[in-house]
C-alpha positions as CSV (number, residue, x, y, z in Angstrom):
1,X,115.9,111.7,116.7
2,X,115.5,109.5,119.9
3,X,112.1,108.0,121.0
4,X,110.7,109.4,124.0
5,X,108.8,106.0,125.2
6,X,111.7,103.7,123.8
7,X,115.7,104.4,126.1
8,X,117.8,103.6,123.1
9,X,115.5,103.5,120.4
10,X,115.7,106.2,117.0
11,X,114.2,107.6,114.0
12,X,116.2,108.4,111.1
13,X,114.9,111.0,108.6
14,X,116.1,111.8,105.7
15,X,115.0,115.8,104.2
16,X,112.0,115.1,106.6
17,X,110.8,111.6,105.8
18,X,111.1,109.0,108.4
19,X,113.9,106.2,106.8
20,X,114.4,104.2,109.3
21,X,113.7,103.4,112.9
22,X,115.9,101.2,115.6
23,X,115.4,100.3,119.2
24,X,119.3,99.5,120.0
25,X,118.4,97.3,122.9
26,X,115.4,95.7,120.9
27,X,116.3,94.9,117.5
28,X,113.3,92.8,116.7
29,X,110.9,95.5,117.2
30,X,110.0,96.9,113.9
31,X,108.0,100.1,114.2
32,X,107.0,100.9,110.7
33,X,104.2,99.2,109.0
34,X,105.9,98.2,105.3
35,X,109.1,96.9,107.5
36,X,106.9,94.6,109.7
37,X,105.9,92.7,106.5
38,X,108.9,92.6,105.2
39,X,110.1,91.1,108.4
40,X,106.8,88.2,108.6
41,X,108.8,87.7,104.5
42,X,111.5,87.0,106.0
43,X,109.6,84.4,109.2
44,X,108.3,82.7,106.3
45,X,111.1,82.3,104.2
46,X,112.3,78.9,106.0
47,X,112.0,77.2,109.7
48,X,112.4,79.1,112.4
49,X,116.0,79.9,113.6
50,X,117.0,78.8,110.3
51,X,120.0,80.7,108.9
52,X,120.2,82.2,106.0
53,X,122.1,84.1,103.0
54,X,120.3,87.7,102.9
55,X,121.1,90.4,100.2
56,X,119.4,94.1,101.1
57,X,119.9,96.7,98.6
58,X,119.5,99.8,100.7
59,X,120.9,100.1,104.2
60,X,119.6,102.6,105.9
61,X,119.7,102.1,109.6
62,X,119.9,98.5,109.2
63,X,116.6,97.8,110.8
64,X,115.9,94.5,108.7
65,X,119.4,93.2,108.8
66,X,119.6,93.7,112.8
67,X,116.2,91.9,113.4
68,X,117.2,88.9,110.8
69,X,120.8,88.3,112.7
70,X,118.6,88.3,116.2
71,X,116.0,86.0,114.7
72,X,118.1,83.9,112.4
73,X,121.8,83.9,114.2
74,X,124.3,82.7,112.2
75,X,122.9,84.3,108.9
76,X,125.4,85.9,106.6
77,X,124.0,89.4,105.3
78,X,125.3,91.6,102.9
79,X,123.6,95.1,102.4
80,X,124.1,97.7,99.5
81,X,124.0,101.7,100.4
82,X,124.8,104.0,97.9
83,X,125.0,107.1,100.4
84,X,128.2,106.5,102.3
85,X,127.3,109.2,104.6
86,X,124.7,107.6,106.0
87,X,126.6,104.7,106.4
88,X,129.1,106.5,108.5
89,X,126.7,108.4,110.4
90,X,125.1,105.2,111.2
91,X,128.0,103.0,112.0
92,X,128.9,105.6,114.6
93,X,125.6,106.0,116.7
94,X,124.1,103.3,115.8
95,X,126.7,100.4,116.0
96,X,125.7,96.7,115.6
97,X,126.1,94.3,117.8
98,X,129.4,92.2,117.8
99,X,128.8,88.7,115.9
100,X,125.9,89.8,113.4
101,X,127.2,88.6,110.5
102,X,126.4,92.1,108.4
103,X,128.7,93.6,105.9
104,X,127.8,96.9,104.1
105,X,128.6,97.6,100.7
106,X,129.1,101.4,99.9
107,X,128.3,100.9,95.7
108,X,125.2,101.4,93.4
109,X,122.6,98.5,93.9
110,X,121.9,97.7,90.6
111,X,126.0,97.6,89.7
112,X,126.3,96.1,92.6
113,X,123.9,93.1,91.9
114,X,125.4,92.7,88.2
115,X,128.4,91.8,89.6
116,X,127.5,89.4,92.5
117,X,127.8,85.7,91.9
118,X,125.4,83.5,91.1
119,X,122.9,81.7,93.5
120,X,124.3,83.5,96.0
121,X,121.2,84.4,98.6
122,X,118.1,83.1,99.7
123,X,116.4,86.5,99.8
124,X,117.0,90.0,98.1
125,X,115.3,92.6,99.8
126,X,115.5,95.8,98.1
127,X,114.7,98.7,100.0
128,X,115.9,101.4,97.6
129,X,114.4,105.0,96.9
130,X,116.5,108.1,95.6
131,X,114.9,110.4,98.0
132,X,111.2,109.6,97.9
133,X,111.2,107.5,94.8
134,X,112.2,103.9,93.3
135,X,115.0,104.7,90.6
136,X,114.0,103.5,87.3
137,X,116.8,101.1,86.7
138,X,116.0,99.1,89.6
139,X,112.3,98.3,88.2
140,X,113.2,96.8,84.8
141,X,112.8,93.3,83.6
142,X,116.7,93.6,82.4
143,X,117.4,94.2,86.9
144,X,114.4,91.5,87.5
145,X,116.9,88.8,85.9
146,X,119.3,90.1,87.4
147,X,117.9,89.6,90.9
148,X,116.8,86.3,89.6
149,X,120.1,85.2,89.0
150,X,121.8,85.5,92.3
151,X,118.6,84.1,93.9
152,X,118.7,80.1,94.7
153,X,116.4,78.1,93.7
154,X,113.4,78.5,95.6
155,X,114.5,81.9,96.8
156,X,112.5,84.8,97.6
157,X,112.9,88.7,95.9
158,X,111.1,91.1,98.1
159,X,111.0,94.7,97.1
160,X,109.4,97.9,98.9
161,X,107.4,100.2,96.5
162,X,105.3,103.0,96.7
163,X,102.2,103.8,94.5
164,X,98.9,104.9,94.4
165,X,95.8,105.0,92.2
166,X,95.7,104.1,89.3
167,X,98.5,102.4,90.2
168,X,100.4,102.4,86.9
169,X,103.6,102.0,88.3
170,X,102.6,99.4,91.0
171,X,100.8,97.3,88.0
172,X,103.9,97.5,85.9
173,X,106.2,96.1,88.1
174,X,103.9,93.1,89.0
175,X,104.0,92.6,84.7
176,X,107.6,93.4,84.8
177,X,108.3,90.7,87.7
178,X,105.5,88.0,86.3
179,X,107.7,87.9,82.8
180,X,110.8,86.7,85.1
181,X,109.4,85.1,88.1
182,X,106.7,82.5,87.7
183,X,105.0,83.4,91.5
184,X,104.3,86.5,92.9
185,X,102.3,87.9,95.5
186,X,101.8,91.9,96.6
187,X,101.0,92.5,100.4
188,X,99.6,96.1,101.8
189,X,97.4,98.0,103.8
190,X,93.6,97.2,101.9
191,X,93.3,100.7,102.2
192,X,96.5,101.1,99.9
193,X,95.3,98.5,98.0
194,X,91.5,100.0,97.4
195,X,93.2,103.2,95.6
196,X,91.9,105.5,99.1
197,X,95.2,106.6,100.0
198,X,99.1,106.4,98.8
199,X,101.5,104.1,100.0
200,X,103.8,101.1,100.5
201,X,103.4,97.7,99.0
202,X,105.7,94.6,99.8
203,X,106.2,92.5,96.0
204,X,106.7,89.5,96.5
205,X,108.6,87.0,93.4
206,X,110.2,83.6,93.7
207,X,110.4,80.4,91.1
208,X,108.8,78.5,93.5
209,X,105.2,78.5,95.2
210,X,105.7,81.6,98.2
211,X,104.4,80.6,101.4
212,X,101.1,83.1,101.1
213,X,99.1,81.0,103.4
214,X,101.4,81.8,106.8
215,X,102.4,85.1,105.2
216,X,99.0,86.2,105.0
217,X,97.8,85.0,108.6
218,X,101.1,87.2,110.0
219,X,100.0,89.9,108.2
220,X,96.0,89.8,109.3
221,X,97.4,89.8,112.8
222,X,99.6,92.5,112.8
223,X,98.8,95.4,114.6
224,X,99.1,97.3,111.2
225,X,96.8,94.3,109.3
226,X,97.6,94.1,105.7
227,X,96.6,91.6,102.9
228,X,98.3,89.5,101.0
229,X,97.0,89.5,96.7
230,X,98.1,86.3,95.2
231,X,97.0,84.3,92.0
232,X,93.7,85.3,90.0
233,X,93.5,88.3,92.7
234,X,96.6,89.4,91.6
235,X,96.0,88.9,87.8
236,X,92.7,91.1,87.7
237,X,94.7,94.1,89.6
238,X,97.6,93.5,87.3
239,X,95.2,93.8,84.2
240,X,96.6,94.7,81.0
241,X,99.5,96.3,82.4
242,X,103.0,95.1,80.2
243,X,106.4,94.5,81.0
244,X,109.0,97.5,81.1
245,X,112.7,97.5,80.1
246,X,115.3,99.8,80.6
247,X,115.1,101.7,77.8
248,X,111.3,102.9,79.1
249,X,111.6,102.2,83.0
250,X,110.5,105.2,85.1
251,X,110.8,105.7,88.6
252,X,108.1,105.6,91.0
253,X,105.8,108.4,91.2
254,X,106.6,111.1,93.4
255,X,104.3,110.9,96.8
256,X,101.8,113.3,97.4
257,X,102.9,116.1,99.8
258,X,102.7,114.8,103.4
259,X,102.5,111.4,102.9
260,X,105.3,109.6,104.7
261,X,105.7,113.1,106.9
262,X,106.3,112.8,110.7
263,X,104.5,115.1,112.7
């Protein structure tokens, strides 16, 4: 669907949920609020300009991978999408431009990331949801060392989830994560995180301290303000919640009707 106040600018939806929005002659205008975050992840991740090795499991439109090759040129990306359709479909309206160092992988995410090398990016984004839900094998501690192994050291795993109160699956994967990764941080809307509405949350997990100082000043002065949970703040919403392997990971819970709708 094109944007009426944007000339080459489009929303992608897939059975009625926004996926994925691109302005074509802007690629470092991000439009929705969890891939703004993800995008002040990746400003943080090293100097500016700075390029970078970037694994994204999940395509879609390519929003992230378009705004990382304008802000980081030189960057060598490699993105995961399972639905080759949509790879097609987007390849042929929505081309990228010449020299962005992006190549799309039509294959399963989590096969996909068994079989990469080791220390092989800087950040894994994953950006994954079989229509409005995170698959279950992608939120095991068995595909958390798995995303831990191509990582360098010092890298940074970023993934988009969805959840709401009680938050059972959110606080799972923060236990799942903590038993790999020895730093994490969760950033959202406070609303999200106050249990008043459903909705996206950025986890955050690297073997080294994340930069949650600059992260969190991005994020307070975004036009969609979000906060960024780290340390004992993050322990007490974690609580008591434990680890989950494979053989008792669950997707993420389906959204309540109308909650990433477009009008």
């Amino acid at each position: 669907m094109p944007d009426v106040d944007r000339e080459r600018a489009w929303l992608l939806t897939v059975d009625g949920a926004p996926q994925s929005y691109v302005d074509l002659d802007d690629p470092e205008h991000l439009e929705f609020e969890y891939v703004r975050r993800l995008g002040h992840v990746l400003d943080c991740a090293a100097p500016p300009g700075r390029p970078l090795d970037l694994l994204h499991l999940g395509g879609g439109a390519l929003t992230l991978p378009r705004y990382a090759a304008a802000t980081r040129p030189g960057s060598r990306q490699a993105v995961v999408e399972f639905d080759a359709g949509l790879s097609d479909l987007v390849a042929e309206h929505l081309p990228l431009r010449a020299g962005a160092g992006v190549t799309v992988h039509t294959a399963d995410a989590r096969a996909w990331l068994e079989a990469a090398p080791a220390a092989c990016a800087d950040l894994v984004v994953a950006d994954v949801f079989g229509g409005s839900r995170v698959p279950a094998r992608l939120t095991s501690v068995e595909y958390a060392r798995e995303a831990a192994r191509v990582l360098r050291p010092g890298g940074t795993y970023a993934a988009n989830l969805a959840d709401g109160a009680p938050f059972g699956f959110l606080r799972g994967q923060l236990a799942t994560f903590g038993a790999v990764f020895g730093h994490l941080a969760l950033v959202a809307e406070p609303a999200v995180l106050r249990g008043r509405r459903f909705g996206n949350a950025v986890l955050l997990a690297s073997d080294a301290e994340l930069p949650v100082a600059a992260l969190a000043r991005r994020c307070a002065g975004d036009a969609f303000a979000a906060r960024v949970e780290h340390g004992a703040g993050l322990a007490r919403f974690t609580g008591a919640a434990r680890p989950v392997g494979d053989a008792e990971a669950v997707a993420s819970p389906e959204p309540p009707e109308g909650a990433f709708g477009i009008g």
